[in-house]
C-alpha positions in Angstrom: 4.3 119.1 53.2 0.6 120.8 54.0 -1.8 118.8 53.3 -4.4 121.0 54.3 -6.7 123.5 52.3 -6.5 127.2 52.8 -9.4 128.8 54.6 -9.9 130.5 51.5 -10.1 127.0 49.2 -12.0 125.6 52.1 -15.0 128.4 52.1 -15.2 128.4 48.1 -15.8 124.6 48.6 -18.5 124.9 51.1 -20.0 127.4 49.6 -20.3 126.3 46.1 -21.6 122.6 47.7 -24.0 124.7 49.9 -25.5 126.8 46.8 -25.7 123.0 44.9 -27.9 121.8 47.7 -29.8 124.5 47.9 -30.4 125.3 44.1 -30.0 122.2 42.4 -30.1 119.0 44.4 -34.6 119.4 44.4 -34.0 119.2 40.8 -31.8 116.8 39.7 -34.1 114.1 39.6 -36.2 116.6 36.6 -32.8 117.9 34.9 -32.0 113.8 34.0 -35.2 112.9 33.3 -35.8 115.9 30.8 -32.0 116.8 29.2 -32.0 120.2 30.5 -30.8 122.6 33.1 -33.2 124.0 35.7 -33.9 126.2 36.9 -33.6 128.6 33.9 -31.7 131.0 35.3 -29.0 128.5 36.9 -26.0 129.6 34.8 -26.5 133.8 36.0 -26.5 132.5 39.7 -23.1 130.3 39.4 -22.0 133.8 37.7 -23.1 136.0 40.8 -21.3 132.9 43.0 -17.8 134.0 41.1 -16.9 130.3 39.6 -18.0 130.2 35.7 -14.5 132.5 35.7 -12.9 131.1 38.3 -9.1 131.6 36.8 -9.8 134.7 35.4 -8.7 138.1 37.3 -11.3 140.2 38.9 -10.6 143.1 36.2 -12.1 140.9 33.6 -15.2 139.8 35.7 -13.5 136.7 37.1 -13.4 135.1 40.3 -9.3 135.5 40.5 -8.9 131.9 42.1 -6.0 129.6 41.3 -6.5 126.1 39.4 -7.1 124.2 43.1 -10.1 126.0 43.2 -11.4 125.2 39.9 -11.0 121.7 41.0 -13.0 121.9 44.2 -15.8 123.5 42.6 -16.2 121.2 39.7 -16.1 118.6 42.5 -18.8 120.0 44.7 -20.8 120.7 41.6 -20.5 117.2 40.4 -21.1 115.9 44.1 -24.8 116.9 43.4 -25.2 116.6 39.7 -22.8 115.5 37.1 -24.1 117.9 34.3 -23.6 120.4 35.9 -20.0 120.2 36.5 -19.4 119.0 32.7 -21.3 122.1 31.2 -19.1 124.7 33.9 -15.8 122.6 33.1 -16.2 123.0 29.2 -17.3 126.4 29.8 -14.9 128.1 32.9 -11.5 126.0 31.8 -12.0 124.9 28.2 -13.3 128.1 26.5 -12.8 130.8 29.5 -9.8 130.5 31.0 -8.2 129.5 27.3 -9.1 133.0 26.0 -7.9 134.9 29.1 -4.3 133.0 28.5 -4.3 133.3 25.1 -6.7 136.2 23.6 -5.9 139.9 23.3 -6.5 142.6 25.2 -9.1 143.3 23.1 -10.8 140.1 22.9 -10.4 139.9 26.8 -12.1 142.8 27.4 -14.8 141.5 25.1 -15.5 138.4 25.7 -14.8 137.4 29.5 -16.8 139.8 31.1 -20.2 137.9 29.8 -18.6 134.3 30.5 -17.6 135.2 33.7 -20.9 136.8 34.8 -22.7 133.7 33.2 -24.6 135.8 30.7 -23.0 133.8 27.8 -22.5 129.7 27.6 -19.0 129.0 26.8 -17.7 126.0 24.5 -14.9 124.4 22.9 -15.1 122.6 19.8 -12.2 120.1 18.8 -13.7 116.9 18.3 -15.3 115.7 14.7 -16.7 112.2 13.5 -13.2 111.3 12.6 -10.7 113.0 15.0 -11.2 111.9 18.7 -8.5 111.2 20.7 -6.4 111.5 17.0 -7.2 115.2 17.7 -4.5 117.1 15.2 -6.1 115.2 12.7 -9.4 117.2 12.5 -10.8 117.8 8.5 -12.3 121.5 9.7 -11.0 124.0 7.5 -10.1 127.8 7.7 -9.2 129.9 4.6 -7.9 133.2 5.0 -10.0 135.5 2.5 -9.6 139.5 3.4 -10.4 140.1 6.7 -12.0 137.6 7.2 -12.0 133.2 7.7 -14.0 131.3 6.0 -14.7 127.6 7.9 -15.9 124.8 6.7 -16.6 121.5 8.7 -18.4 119.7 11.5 -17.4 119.2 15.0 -19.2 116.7 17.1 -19.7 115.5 20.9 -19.6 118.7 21.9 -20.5 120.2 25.3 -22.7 123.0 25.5 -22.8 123.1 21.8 -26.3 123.5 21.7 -26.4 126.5 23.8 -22.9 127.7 23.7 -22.8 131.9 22.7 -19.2 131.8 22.6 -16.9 128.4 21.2 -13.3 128.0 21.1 -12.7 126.4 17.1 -9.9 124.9 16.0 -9.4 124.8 12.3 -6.9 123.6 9.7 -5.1 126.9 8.1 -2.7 125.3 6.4 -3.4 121.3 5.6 -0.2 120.6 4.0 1.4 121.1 7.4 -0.5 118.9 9.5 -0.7 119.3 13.2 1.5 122.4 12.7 -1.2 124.1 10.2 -4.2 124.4 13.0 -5.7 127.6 14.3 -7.8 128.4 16.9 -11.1 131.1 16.7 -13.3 132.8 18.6 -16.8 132.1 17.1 -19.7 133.1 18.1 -22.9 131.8 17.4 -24.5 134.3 15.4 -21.6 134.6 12.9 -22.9 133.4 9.7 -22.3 130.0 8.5 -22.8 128.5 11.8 -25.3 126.3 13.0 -26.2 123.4 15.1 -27.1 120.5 13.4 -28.3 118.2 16.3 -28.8 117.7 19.7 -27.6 114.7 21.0 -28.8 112.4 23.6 -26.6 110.5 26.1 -26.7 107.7 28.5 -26.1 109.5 31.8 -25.1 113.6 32.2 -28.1 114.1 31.1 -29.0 118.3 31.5 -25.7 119.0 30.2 -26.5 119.8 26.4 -24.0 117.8 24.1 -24.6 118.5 20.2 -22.5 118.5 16.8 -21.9 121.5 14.9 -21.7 122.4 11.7 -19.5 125.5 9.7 -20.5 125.8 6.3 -19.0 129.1 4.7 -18.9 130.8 8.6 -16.7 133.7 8.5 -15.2 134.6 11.4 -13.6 138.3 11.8 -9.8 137.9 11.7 -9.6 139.6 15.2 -11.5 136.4 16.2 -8.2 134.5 15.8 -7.1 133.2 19.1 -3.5 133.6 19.2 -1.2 133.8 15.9 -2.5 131.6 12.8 -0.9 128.0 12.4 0.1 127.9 16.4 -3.5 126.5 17.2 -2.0 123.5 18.4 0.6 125.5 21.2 -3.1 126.7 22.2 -4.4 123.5 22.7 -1.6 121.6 24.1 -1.3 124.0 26.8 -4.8 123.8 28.1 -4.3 120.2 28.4 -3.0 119.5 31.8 -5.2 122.0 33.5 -8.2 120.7 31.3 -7.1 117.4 32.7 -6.5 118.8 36.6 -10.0 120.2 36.9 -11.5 117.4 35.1 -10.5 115.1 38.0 -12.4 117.1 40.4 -16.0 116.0 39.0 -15.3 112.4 39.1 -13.9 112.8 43.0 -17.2 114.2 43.6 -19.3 111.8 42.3 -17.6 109.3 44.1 -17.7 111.1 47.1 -21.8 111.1 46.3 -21.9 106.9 45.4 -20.3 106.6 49.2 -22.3 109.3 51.2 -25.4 107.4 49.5 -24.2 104.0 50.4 -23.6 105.0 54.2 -26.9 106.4 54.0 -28.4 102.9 53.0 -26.6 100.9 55.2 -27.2 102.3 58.1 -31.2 101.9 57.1 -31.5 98.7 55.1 -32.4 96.0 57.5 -31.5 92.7 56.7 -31.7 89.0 58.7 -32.6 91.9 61.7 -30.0 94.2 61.5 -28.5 96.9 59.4 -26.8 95.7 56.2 -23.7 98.1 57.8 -23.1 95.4 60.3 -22.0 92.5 58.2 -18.5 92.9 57.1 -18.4 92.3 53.3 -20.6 95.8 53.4 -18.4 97.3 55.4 -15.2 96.0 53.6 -16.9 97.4 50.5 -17.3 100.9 52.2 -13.8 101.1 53.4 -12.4 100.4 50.1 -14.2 103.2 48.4 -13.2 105.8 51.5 -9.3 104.4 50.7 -9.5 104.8 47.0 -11.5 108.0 47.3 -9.0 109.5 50.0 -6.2 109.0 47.6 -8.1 110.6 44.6 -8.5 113.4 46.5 -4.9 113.8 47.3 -3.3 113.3 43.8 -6.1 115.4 42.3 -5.2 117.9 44.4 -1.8 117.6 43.7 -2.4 117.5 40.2 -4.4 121.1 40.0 -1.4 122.6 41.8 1.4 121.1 39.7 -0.7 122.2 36.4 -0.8 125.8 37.8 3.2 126.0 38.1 2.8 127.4 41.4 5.6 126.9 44.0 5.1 123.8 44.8 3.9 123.2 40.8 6.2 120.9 38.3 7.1 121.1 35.2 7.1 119.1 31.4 7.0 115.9 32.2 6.0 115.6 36.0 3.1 118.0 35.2 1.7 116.1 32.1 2.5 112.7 34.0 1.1 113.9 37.0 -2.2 115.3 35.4 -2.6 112.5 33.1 -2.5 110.3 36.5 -5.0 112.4 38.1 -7.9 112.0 35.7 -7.1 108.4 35.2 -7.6 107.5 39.0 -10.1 109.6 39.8 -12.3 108.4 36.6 -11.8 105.1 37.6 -12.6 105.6 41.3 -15.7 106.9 40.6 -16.5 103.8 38.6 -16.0 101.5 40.9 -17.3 103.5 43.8 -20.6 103.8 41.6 -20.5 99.9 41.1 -20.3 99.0 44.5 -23.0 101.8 45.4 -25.3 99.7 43.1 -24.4 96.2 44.9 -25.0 97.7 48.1 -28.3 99.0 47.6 -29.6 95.6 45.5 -32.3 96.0 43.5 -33.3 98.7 44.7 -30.0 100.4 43.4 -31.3 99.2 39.6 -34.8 101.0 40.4 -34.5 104.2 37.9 -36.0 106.4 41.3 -33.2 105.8 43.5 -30.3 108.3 42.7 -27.5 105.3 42.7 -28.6 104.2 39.0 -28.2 108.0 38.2 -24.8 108.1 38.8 -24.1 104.7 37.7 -25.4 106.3 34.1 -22.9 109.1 34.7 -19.9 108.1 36.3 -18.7 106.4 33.1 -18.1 109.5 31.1 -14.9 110.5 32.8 -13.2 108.0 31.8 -13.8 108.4 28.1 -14.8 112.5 27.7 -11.6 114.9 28.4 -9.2 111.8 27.1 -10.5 108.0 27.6 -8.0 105.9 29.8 -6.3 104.7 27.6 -4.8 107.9 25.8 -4.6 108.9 29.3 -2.3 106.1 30.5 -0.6 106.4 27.2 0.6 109.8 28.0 2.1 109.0 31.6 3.8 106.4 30.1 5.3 108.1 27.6 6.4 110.7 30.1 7.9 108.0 32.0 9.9 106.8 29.5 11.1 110.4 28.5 12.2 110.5 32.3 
């Protein structure tokens, strides 16, 4: 049992945490405070760095890495800043890596080599006002009419919406049989028909554009079908446990963050004449989050490499049971690492300039974006049961 990384995984990981420092930790303060990336020409660099494809084979543009790697990165990413590790996951896993697995040659060769190279924003649009975690029940309609499909609908909490170039749709094809009628298309966002209807503002994740969209009469080439028509739902059931894998990496990270800023503070913060590290219910604190984080890291791990299939990868049930329990504890680590980050640093932790009430703000979202907990904890024990 190795429980070590590769030297391969280990200098993807350093390097994509070095290029954060350098590139984006002077800004994060700026990207919360005004809702948007920066620099400008962020999304081209994490192209050149090989990661917005990371699954995808070097003939298409990608970065030819397994699904361990797209866990690190999304980690180191959302060690420094949260939104940027929910804009790449939506765009690398959820929109790039499901058209390399599931699109045609031809739609391969057309669309990856732009989301790879980060000259296109990626997206994937499932949710509407009415279908959340209910997912197969989405109202979004496509009607077959020559070569073409018509759509007709809204989709809502969307990540990248706003900017996306390229979004993964799913659509109803055939309402009268349910989860089994749904299709999934390639839309792009100059097809007619489509538009953004509104830009939405969050509590934390802020720089990571989140919007609802609107189809009204879009049509969408019927090349743009991802996959064969009604088997949408094979499409998006598949994704799932690697969707859930990499997701588990970004709330890893920001714990990782809430901890290397609360050693930071302890060792400074003075108190009754001596650093607050010295009195043990600090120190008990610290130690808890290390344990908890320590055995995030280890089942997130494990959970990227089961999802992938590999060797050493499960399948059925210990893969969705194993993913699903993942996400859950690494979602909830980060919220309670965040929590206790605040209590160590006071008030000075609830001051909006100290980067603590940041990812207090963000932490939360992994445990409700990607599956809340509770569908999550569903699904392992459902899985358990089937055992």
């Amino acid at each position: 049992m190795d429980f070590e990384l590769s030297e391969e995984h280990r200098l993807l990981s350093d390097t994509v945490y070095k290029f954060m420092l350098k590139e984006v930790a002077p800004h994060v303060d700026q990207i919360d405070r005004e809702d948007r990336f920066l620099p400008g020409d962020l999304w081209p660099k994490l192209g050149r760095l090989g990661i917005l494809g990371i699954t995808v084979p070097e003939s298409y543009g990608g970065g030819g890495f397994d699904l361990l790697a797209a866990v690190l990165a999304s980690e180191q990413l959302a060690r420094v800043c949260s939104a940027v590790a929910l804009s790449y996951i939506a765009h690398a896993v959820l929109c790039t890596d499901n058209i390399y697995r599931h699109g045609s040659e031809e739609q391969r060769r057309k669309y990856l080599p732009g989301l790879c190279g980060g000259e296109k924003f990626g997206a994937l649009a499932l949710t509407e006002p009415n279908a959340g975690s209910d997912a197969v029940n989405i109202q979004t309609t496509a009607v077959k009419k020559g070569k073409e499909y018509v759509l007709n609908g809204a989709k809502t909490f969307i990540t990248n919406g706003p900017v996306a170039d390229v979004i993964l749709v799913y659509a109803k094809t055939d309402k009268s049989r349910g989860a089994k009628g749904i299709s999934a298309f390639i839309v792009e966002k100059d097809f007619p028909g489509f538009s953004v209807s509104r830009h939405l503002e969050k509590l934390g994740n802020r720089g990571s554009a989140t919007g609802e969209l609107v189809f009204e009469d879009c049509r969408v080439p019927e090349e743009n079908l991802l996959g064969q028509e009604n088997q949408g739902v094979a499409v998006m059931m598949s994704g799932l446990d690697r969707e859930r894998a990499v997701v588990a990496g970004a709330p890893l990270g920001l714990a990782e963050a809430a901890l290397e800023l609360s050693l930071k503070y302890a060792r400074e913060r003075v108190q009754f004449g001596r650093p607050i590290g010295d009195f043990q219910l600090i120190q008990a604190k610290l130690a808890d989050m290390y344990t908890q984080i320590e055995a995030a890291r280890l089942l997130a791990y494990r959970g990227a490499v089961t999802a992938d299939g590999g060797e050493r990868g499960g399948k059925g049930t210990e893969m969705h049971r194993i993913a699903a329990a993942a996400v859950l504890f690494a979602g909830e680590t980060a919220t309670r690492s965040a929590l206790e980050a605040l209590q160590i640093h006071g008030g000075y932790g609830y001051m909006a300039e100290y980067p603590v009430s940041r990812l207090f703000r963000d932490v939360k979202l992994w445990e409700i974006g990607a599956g809340t907990s509770e569908i999550r904890r569903l699904v392992i024990a459902r899985e358990l049961l089937r055992g």
